[in-house]
Every structure is written in structure tokens, then in C-alpha cells.
C-alpha positions in Angstrom: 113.0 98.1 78.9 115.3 96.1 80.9 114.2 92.1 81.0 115.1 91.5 84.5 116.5 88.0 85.1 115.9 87.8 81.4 111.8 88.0 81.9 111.4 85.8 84.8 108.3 83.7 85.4 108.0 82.4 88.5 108.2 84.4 92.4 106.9 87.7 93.3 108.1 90.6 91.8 107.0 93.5 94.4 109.7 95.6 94.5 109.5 99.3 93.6 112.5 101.0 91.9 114.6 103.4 93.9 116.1 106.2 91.5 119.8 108.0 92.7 121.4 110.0 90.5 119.9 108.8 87.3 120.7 105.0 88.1 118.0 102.8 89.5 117.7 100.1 92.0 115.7 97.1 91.9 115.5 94.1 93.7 113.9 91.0 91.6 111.7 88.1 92.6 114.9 86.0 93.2 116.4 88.7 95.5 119.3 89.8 93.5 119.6 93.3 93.2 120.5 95.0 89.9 121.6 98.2 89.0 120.1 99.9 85.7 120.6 103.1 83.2 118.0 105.1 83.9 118.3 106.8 80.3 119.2 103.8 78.5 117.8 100.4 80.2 121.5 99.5 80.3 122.5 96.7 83.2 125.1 98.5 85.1 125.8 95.8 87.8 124.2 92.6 89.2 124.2 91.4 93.2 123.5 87.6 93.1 122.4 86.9 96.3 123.2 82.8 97.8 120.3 82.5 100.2 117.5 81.4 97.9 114.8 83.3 96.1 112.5 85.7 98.4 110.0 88.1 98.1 111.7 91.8 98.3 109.9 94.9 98.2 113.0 97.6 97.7 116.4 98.5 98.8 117.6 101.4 100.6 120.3 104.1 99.3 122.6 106.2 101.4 125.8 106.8 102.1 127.3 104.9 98.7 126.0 101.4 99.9 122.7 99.9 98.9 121.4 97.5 101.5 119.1 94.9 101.1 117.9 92.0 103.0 118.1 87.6 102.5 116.7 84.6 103.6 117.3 83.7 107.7 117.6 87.2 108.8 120.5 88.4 106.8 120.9 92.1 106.7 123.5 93.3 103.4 125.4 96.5 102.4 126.3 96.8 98.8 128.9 99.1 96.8 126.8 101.7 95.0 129.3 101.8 91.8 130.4 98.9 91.9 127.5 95.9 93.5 130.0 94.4 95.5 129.5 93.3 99.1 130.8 95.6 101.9 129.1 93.5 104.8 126.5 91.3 105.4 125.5 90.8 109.5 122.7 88.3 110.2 120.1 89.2 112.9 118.5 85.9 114.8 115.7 86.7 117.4 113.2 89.4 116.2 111.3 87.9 113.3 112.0 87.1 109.6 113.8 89.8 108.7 113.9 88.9 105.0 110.8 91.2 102.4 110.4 94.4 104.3 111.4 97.2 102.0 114.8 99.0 104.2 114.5 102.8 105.0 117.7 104.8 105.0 118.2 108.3 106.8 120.8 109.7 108.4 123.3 106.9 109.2 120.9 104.5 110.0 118.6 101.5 109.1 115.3 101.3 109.3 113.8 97.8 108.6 110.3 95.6 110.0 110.3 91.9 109.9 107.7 89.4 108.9 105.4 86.2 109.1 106.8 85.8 113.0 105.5 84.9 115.7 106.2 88.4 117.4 107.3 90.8 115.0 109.7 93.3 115.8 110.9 97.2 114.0 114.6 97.2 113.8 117.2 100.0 113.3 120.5 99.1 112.8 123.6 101.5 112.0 124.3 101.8 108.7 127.9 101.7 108.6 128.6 98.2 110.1 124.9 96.5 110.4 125.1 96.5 113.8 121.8 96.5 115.9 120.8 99.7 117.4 117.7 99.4 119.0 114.5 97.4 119.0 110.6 97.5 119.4 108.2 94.4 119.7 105.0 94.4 117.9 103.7 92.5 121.1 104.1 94.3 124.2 105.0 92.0 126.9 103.9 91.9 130.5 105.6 94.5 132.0 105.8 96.9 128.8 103.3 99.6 127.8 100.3 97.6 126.5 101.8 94.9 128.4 98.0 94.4 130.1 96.7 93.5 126.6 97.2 90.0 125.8 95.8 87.2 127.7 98.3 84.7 129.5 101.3 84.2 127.6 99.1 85.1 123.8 101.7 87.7 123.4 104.5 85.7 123.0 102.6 84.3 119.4 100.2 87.5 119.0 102.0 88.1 115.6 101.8 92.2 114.8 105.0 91.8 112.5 105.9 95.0 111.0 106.0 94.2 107.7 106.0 96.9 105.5 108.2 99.9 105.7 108.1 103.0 108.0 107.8 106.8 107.6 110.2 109.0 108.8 109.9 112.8 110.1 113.2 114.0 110.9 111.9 117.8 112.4 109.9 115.4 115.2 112.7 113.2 115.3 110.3 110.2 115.0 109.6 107.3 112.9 106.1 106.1 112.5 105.9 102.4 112.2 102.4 100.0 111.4 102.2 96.7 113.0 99.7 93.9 111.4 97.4 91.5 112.4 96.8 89.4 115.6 97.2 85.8 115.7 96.5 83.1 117.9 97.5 79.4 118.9 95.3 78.3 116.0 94.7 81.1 113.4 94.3 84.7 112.6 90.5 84.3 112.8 90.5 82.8 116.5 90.4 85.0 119.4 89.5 82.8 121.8 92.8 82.6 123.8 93.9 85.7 123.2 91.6 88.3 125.0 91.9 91.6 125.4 93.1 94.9 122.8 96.1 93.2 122.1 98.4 96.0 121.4 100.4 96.8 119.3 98.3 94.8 116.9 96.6 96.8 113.7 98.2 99.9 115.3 100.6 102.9 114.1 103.1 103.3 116.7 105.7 106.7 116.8 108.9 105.7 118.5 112.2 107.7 118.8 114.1 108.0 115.6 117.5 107.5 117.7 116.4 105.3 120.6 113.1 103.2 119.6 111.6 105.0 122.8 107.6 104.6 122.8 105.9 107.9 121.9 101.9 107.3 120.9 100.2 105.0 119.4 97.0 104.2 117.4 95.2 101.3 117.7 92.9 100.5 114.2 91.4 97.4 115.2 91.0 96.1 119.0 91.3 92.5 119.1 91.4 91.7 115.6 89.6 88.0 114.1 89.3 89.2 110.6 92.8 89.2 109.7 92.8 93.5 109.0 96.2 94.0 109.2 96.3 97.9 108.4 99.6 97.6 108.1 99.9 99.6 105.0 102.7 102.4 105.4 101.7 105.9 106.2 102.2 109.1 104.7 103.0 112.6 106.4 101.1 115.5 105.4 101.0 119.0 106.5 97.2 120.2 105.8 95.2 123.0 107.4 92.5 121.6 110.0 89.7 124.1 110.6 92.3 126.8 110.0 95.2 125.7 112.0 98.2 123.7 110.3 98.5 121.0 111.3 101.3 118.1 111.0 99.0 115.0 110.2 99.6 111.3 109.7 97.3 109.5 107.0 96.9 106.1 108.3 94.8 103.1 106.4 93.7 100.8 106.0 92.0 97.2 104.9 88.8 98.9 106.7 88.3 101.5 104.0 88.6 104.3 106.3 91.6 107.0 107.1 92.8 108.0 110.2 94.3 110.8 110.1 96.2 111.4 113.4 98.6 114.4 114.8 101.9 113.2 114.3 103.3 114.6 117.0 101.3 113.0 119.9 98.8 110.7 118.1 95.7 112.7 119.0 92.8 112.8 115.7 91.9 116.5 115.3 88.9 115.6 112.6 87.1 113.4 115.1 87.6 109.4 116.0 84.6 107.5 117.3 84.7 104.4 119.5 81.5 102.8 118.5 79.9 99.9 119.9 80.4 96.9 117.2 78.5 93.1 117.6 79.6 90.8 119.9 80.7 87.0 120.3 81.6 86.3 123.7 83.2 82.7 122.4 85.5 85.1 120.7 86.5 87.3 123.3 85.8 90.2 121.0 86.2 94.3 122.3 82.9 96.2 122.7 83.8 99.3 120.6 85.7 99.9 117.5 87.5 103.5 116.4 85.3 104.8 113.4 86.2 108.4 111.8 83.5 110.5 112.2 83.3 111.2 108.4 83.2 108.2 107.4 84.7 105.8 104.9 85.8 105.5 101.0 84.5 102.0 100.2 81.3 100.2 101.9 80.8 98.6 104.7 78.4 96.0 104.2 78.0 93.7 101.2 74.9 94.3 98.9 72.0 91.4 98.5 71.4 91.3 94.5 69.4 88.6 93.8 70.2 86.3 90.5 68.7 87.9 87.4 69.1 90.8 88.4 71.5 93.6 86.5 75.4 92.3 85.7 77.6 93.4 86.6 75.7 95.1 89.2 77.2 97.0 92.3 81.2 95.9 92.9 80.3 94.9 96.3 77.2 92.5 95.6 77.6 89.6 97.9 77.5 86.0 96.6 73.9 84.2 97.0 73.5 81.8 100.1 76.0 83.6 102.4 75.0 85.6 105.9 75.8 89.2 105.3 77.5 90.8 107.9 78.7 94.3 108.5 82.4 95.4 109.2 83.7 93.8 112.3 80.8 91.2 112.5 82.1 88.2 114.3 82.2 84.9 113.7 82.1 81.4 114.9 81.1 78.5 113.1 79.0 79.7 110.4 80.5 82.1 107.6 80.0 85.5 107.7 80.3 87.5 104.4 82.0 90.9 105.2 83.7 93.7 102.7 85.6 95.3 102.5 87.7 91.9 103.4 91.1 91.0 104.5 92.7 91.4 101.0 90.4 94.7 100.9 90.4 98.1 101.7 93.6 99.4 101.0 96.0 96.3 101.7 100.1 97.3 101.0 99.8 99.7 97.9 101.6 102.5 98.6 100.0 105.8 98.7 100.4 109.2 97.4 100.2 112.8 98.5 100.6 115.5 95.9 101.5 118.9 96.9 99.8 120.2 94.2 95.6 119.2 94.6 96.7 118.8 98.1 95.0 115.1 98.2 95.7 111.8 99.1 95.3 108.5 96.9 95.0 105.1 97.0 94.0 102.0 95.1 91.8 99.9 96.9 89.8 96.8 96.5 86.8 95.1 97.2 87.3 91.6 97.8 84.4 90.1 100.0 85.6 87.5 102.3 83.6 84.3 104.7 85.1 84.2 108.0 84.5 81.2 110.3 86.2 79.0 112.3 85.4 75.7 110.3 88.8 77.4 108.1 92.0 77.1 108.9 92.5 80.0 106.6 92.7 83.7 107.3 89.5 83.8 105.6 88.0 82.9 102.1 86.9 84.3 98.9 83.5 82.4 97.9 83.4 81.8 94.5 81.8 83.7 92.0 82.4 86.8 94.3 83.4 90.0 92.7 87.2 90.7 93.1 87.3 94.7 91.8 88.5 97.9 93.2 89.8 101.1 92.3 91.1 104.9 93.2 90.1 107.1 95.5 91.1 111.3 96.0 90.7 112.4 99.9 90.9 115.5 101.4 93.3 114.7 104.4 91.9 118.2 105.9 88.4 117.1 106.3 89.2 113.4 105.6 86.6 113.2 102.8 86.6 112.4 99.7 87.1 114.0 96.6 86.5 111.6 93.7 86.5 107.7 93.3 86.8 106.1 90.4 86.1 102.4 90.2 88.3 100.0 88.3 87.8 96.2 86.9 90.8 94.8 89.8 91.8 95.2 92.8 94.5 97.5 93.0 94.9 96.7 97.3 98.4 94.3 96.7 101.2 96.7 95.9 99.7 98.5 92.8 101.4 102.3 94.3 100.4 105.7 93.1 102.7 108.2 91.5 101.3 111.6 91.1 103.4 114.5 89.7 103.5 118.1 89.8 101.9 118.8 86.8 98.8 116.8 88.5 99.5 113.6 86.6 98.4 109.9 88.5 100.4 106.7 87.8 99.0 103.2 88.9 99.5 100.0 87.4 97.2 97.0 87.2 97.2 93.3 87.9 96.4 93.3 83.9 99.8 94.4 83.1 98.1 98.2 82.6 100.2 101.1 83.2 97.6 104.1 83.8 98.1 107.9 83.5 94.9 109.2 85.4 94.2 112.6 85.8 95.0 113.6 89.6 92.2 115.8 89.9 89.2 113.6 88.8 90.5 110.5 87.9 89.4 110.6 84.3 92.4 108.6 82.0 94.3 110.3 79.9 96.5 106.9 78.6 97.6 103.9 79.0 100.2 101.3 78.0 100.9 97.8 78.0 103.5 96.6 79.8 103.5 92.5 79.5 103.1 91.3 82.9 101.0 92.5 86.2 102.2 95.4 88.2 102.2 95.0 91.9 104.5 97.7 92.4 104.9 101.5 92.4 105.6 104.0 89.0 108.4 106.3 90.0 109.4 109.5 88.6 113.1 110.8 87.9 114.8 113.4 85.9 118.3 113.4 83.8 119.6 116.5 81.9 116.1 118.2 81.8 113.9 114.7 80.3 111.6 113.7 83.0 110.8 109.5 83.1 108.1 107.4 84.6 109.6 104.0 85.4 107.8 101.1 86.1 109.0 97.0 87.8 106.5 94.8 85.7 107.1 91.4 86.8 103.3 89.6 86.9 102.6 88.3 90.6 100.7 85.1 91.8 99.4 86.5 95.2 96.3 84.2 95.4 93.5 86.8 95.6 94.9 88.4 92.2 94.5 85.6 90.3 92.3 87.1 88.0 95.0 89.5 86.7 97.9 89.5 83.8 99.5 86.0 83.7 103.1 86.7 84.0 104.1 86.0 80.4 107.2 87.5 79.0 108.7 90.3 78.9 108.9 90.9 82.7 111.5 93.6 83.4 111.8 97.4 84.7 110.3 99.8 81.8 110.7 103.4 81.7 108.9 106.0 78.9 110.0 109.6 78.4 107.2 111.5 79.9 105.9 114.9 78.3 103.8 117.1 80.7 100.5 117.3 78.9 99.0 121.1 78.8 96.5 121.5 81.2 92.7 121.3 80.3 90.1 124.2 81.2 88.7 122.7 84.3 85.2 123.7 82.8 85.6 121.1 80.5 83.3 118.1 80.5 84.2 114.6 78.9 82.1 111.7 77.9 82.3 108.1 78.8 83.1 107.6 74.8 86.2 109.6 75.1 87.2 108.4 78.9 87.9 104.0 78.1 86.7 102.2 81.2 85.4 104.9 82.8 82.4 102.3 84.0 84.0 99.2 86.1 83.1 95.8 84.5 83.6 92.6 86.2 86.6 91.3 84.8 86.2 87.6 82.8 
């Protein structure tokens, strides 16, 4: 265990470790970056950044630098032995380019930007920091999708990129997520902002070289529910009916996958535009995309009255509330939807193993009121259930394979691991580390770390001994407040991990032998 910034208690400590050559890479709640044993623990070097503390979510490796990001836009190349500075080139214009995790491939940069008014992805060359090329999260007049934003709405629609991109480098594209719409008042008013408002709750692929517009997916048309679906997507090859296909798993605060063609955006298991409720006040869009199988958590909050059993069903809705389903609109009365804005699948980072050929996610459910009588992006009544979970799909058929419900939310940064030997790492805002078993979620161990996770377990190998490293550094992201204080020790923490000998698959066990395999509401 390494105590990094001697168990810090205070900031947000999101980043996930980056493992190269058996040293690893982490970026704490202050921003400095420090460089650790991966056998040992050991510090190696520290990178004290002068900008002020800020959220950071994980540096990029290539090329002998490590490059990482500061307050007011600065972009940062660091010496991979040594920690010391090589450049640092500040980037004014295209957003807060400050906690979006940097992607590194082939000479270049890869980074989103955050909390703007018009968010922007960024690619820079990785040799000097200079700017290569640019695409705006809000299309302007003039610009494909240009059409989509009332009046001069586009120029404080929001749709920052902030989370990081995946790269196919066969396609020679990268496949960026945008987030939510805003408005002149709030993410929940849509009143002067009509139409689709692209690129908005979309996946966009763009040129790896050039930013040039390929396709794009749009989520969420017109977005008052602040649904980001920003979360980063993962490339899979999967057969389709037969035919192999090169897919995109996209998805989502919605509960729902879309699984798209990555190589012109087209959704060969089916993608509905359904007619949704409408609020003309609000400006909203007719139809919304559905995937014609369906999604992996409800819909529609559950009415179960007082007295009734406890803890009941993890999506039971608050007494004295209007219930409404997914994309229900809103005015001046609260409407109680799930799976909610800090639902769904939020900015945990998924996992495809090669091995039960499935695709997992923690998600949550975290009901949330929407009106306009909030300045808010939307609130969490109290008493309602804050819970969640992890879910197994099929990205062939986009259906799922097992769920297994859990007492948190695992939607904010709590990443899945899984492993060749068909192994599942997650970590919980209770300071949990859990080894799940990839094939039905049953749990096999777990381990206390100290402090809430809300990062991703990696895996990495020296001289033959495999390790499962973990940044534990508590978090106080305000819809996980019912997890792990962060008390001491906060730090990276890695365990020698033996491969387990498989189980007959015929075997059955029982809920005595399988802890929490029932969710109960946390206290």
C-alpha cells in the first residue's frame, strides 16, 4: 500500500492507475502525479503540480513522457524516469481542459474538456503540445447539426466531452461521447433551446488524424433531465446473427446499450424511435431511440406504499411524488423518474472480457424530481433508495446475461476489471474491493481497503506474479454520500492475485455461502 499524499482527506480521488512496465501512474486529488513500484509500493518519483488542486481521472503514457492536465487549460508532458517537466502548453478557447482522463496513440493526444459552455474534443501532438485539430460538442450554424439548436442556444448548449475516448486504429477513428444539454438557465430547461440539439448525449466517430465528422449517435434528443451518456465506449468484435461484426457498446444513464457499427454508426440489433410524452413549454422531441431489446435497469419507479416489505424493490419511489416514466417531462411540478441523472450507468468504466465474451457495468438506481421550481440538475428526495449494482450483457443480442444487485451505487467511477481466468473486480463507495465471479456474479472475496473507490482495479504482471491494483482515496460526489467516509489510509493498494481453479459449472451455491448476495438498503 502506498499512502498517497500521505492518506489524503479532502478532493476527489477518481483517477485509475496506468501500469508501464511494472511502474504505475496515478494522478491524486491534488493533481500531482506520482510514480509507484508496482512490486513493492515504493514512491519512485513525485510531479507537484502549481495550479491548485483538481479533480484528475488518469494520465497518458507514450513515447517516455507522461502527460497530464492543470487548472486553466494547461496541457503537461512529464519525463517517464525521471517526473520532471518536458513542456507544459496552455490551451485557452475550447473548454476547461483540466479532469478528462488524456488518451495516448501513436504520436498524439487525445483529450475532452469540461463544465463549459461549448465543450470541445481536442488532439494535440504529442511531441510539443501543439494543437492539432478540433471538434465542438455544439455544432454551429453552418456545421453538420448546425440546424439543431435554436437562435444562438448553441453557443451555451454545453455537450463537453468529458470523459475519455476510444480509439480503433484499423478504422482509423476515434469515438468520442459528448454530455448533456444546457440552457440560459439550467440543464432541466429547454425552453430556449429547441430542437435535437446535436452533438448533445451523442457518440460521435471523427478522423483519428484530422477530427473529420464520420457518424454519429444521438442518445437523447433534446435532453431536460440532465442524461449525459457520456460514459466512454468500448469496442467489441461479436457475431450478429452470424456475421462479425465490429460493434461499439455505448451507455448510458438510461439503462439501455446501444450497440452501434463502428464503422458507419448504423445499429444492426434494432434501434427504435418511439414516441415519448410531451411538454410543449419545453420544447421537447416527439420520439426517443429505444433498443428494441430492451433495458438492464427499470424504467419507471415502483409505488410501495408505507408498511409495506423493507427493503422492498431498489427502485420503490418515495411517497407523495408523481411517478413518471423515462423521459417524462417536466414543468413546475416534480416528476419522479429512474433510472435518474446520477443513474444508469453514469462514468464507471466498463469491461469487455474476451473470454465469456460479455460486457459489464455497475450501475445505479438513484431516483431523481425534476422541475423547474430547482435551480438544480435535478434532486434526490429524501428517503429515496440510492442502490445499484452489476450487470453481464450479451453485446451480440444486447441482452442480458445476469444482474446482480448491490447495497450502492456503483454509476460514479466504480470500473470493472475482468481477467482471463473469468475473474470481476469492482470497488465500492464502502471502501469494498470485490472479486465477483465474471460469469454469474456470485462473490468469491472481498477486502477492505479504507476509503471508497471511485476508480477502476487494474491488472499487471512482473516476472510471472500477476497483481490487482486498486486508487482508494474515499470521494464526496454528493449522490454518494451514503458511502465509506474517507478516513485514512487513502493510497494505491495492490494484492498478489492467484487464479482460483475453476468451479464445475454445474455447481449450485447458496445465499449462506454467497455474502450479500440479496441487496439491502444501506443505513
Amino acid at each position: 500500500m502506498n499512502n498517497i499524499e500521505g492518506g489524503l482527506m479532502a478532493g476527489n480521488s477518481q483517477s485509475t492507475a496506468v501500469a508501464v512496465d511494472g511502474v504505475l501512474f496515478i494522478e491524486s486529488a491534488l493533481g500531482n502525479v506520482v510514480a509507484v513500484d508496482g512490486r513493492t509500493g515504493a514512491t519512485i518519483w513525485k510531479y507537484e503540480q502549481t495550479r491548485g488542486a483538481v479533480t484528475r481521472r488518469g494520465v497518458g503514457v507514450g513515447g517516455g513522457r507522461i502527460y497530464t492536465c492543470a487548472n486553466d487549460n494547461w496541457l503537461i508532458a512529464l519525463d517517464q524516469r525521471t517526473g520532471q517537466v518536458l513542456w507544459e502548453r496552455q490551451h485557452n478557447g475550447y473548454g476547461n481542459l483540466e479532469k478528462v482522463a488524456v488518451t495516448y496513440h501513436d504520436g498524439m493526444l487525445y483529450c475532452g474538456t469540461n463544465d463549459g459552455p461549448r465543450g470541445a474534443a481536442l488532439a494535440f501532438d504529442a511531441a510539443t503540445g501543439d494543437l492539432a485539430w478540433h471538434f465542438w460538442g455544439t455544432a454551429a450554424p453552418g456545421e453538420i447539426g448546425g440546424g439543431t439548436w435554436e437562435g444562438d442556444s448553441w453557443q451555451v448548449g454545453g455537450a463537453t466531452p468529458w470523459m475519455h475516448c476510444a480509439i480503433d486504429p484499423e478504422l482509423g477513428l476515434v469515438y468520442w461521447t459528448f454530455g448533456n444539454a444546457r440552457g440560459s438557465k439550467s440543464s432541466q430547461d429547454g425552453s430556449e433551446r429547441g430542437g435535437q440539439n446535436l452533438f448533445a448525449n451523442s457518440i460521435v466517430a471523427m478522423d483519428l488524424k484530422t477530427g473529420a465528422y464520420r457518424w454519429h449517435f444521438q442518445s437523447i434528443h433534446h435532453d431536460i433531465w440532465d442524461m449525459d451518456n457520456v460514459m466512454a465506449p468500448v469496442l467489441v468484435d461479436a457475431r450478429v446473427r452470424g456475421r462479425l461484426r465490429k460493434l461499439v457498446v455505448y451507455g448510458s444513464k438510461t439503462g439501455m446499450y446501444y450497440i452501434l457499427d463502428r464503422a458507419d454508426g448504423s445499429a444492426p440489433l434494432g434501434i427504435d424511435e418511439l414516441p415519448v410524452p410531451q411538454e410543449p413549454r419545453q420544447k421537447t422531441w416527439p420520439t426517443q431511440p429505444f433498443p428494441r431489446q430492451g433495458g438492464w435497469t427499470e424504467l419507471r419507479p415502483v409505488a410501495q406504499p408505507l408498511g409495506t416489505e423493507v427493503p422492498g424493490l431498489p427502485h420503490r419511489a418515495v411517497p407523495n411524488y408523481t411517478i413518471g416514466s423515462l423521459y417524462t417531462p417536466h414543468w413546475d411540478e416534480p416528476i419522479l423518474t429512474i433510472p435518474g441523472h446520477g443513474g444508469g450507468a453514469d462514468w464507471n468504466h466498463q469491461s469487455y472480457s474476451h473470454s465469456t465474451r460479455l460486457v459489464y457495468t455497475g450501475f445505479g438506481y438513484v431516483a431523481a424530481a425534476h422541475s423547474l421550481t430547482e435551480s438544480s440538475n435535478g434532486l434526490r428526495p429524501p428517503g429515496e433508495y440510492m442502490t445499484g449494482g452489476v450487470v453481464a450483457v450479451d453485446p451480440s443480442t444486447n441482452r442480458v446475461r445476469w444482474k446482480r444487485n448491490l447495497p450502492y451505487s456503483l454509476a460514479h467511477g466504480n470500473g470493472i476489471l475482468t481477467t482471463a481466468s473469468d475473474l470481476l473486480f469492482i470497488g465500492q463507495p464502502d471502501g469494498n474491493l470485490l472479486c465477483l465471479d465474471a460469469r454469474d456474479g456470485r462473490e468469491l472475496w472481498r477486502w477492505q481497503t479504507g476509503a471508497g473507490v471511485s476508480s477502476s482495479p487494474i491488472a499487471y504482471e512482473i516476472d510471472g506474479e500477476q497483481y490487482v491494483a486498486v486508487y482508494a482515496g474515499g470521494h464526496r460526489h454528493p449522490v454518494r454520500q451514503l458511502g465509506a467516509a474517507r478516513r485514512p489510509p487513502v493510497g494505491l493498494q495492490a494484492r498478489r492475485h492467484r487464479v482460483p481453479p475453476r468451479r464445475p459449472r454445474r455447481r449450485r451455491w447458496s445465499a449462506a455461502r454467497s455474502p450479500a448476495s440479496r441487496w439491502t438498503a444501506p443505513r
